[in-house]
C-alpha positions as CSV (number, residue, x, y, z in Angstrom):
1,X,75.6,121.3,100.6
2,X,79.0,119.5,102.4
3,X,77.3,118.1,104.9
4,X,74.9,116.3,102.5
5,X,78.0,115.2,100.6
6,X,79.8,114.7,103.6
7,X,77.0,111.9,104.7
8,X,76.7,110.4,100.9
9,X,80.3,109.9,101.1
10,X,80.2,108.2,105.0
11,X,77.2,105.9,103.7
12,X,79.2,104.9,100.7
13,X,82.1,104.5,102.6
14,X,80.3,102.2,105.1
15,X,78.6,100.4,102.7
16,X,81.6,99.3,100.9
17,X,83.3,98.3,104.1
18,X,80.2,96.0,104.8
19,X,80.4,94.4,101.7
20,X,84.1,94.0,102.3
21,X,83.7,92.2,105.9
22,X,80.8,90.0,105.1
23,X,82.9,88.6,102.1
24,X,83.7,84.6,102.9
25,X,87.6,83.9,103.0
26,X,86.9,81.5,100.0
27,X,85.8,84.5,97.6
28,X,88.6,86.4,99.0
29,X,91.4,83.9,98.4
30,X,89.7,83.3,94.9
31,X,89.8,87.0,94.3
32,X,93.3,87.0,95.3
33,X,94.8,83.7,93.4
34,X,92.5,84.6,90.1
35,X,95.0,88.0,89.8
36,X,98.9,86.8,89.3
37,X,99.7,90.4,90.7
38,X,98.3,89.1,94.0
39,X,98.6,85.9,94.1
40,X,101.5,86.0,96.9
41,X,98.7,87.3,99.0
42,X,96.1,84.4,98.7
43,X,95.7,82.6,102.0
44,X,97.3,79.3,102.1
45,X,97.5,76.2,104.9
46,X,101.6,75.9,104.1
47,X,104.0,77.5,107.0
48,X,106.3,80.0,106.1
49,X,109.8,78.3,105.9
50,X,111.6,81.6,106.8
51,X,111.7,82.8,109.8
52,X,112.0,86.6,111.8
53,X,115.6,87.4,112.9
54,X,114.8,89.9,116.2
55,X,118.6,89.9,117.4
56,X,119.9,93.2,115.7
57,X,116.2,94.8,117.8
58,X,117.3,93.3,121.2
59,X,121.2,94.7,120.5
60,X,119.8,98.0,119.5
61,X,117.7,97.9,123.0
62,X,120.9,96.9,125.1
63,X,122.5,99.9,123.8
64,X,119.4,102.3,123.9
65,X,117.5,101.4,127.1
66,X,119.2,102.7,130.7
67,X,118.2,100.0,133.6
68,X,117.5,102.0,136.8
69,X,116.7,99.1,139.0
70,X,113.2,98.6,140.8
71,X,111.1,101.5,141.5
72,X,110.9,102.5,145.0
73,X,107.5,104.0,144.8
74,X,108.2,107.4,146.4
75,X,106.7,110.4,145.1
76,X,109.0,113.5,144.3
77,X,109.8,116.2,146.9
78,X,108.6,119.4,146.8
């Protein structure tokens, strides 16, 4: 008895994830706008006016990552 609801649940599964993929981008987006709750998440053609501020990653890399130099491509001693 699982597996048999074990396989009704993977074809449901799948079958809702088809439905989800073959869905055009304008149903999505209408989908998304017609709810106010996710309306920020609608598609749109307008660029983001913010940007993404990497600098504190690259000090926190400085500070974390050792530099050893070029490899020399020799393997270990026994």
């Amino acid at each position: 008895m699982p597996n048999t609801f074990r396989t009704a649940a993977n074809a449901l599964f799948l079958s809702v994830s088809a439905a989800a993929v073959t869905l055009p981008a304008t149903a999505v987006a209408q989908t998304l706008s017609a709810d106010p709750q996710f309306a920020q998440f609608a598609p749109s053609n307008e660029l983001a006016a913010g940007r993404i501020d990497y600098s504190i990653w690259s000090e926190a890399m400085r500070s974390v990552v050792v530099p050893m130099g070029p490899s020399l491509r020799e393997t270990p001693g026994t």
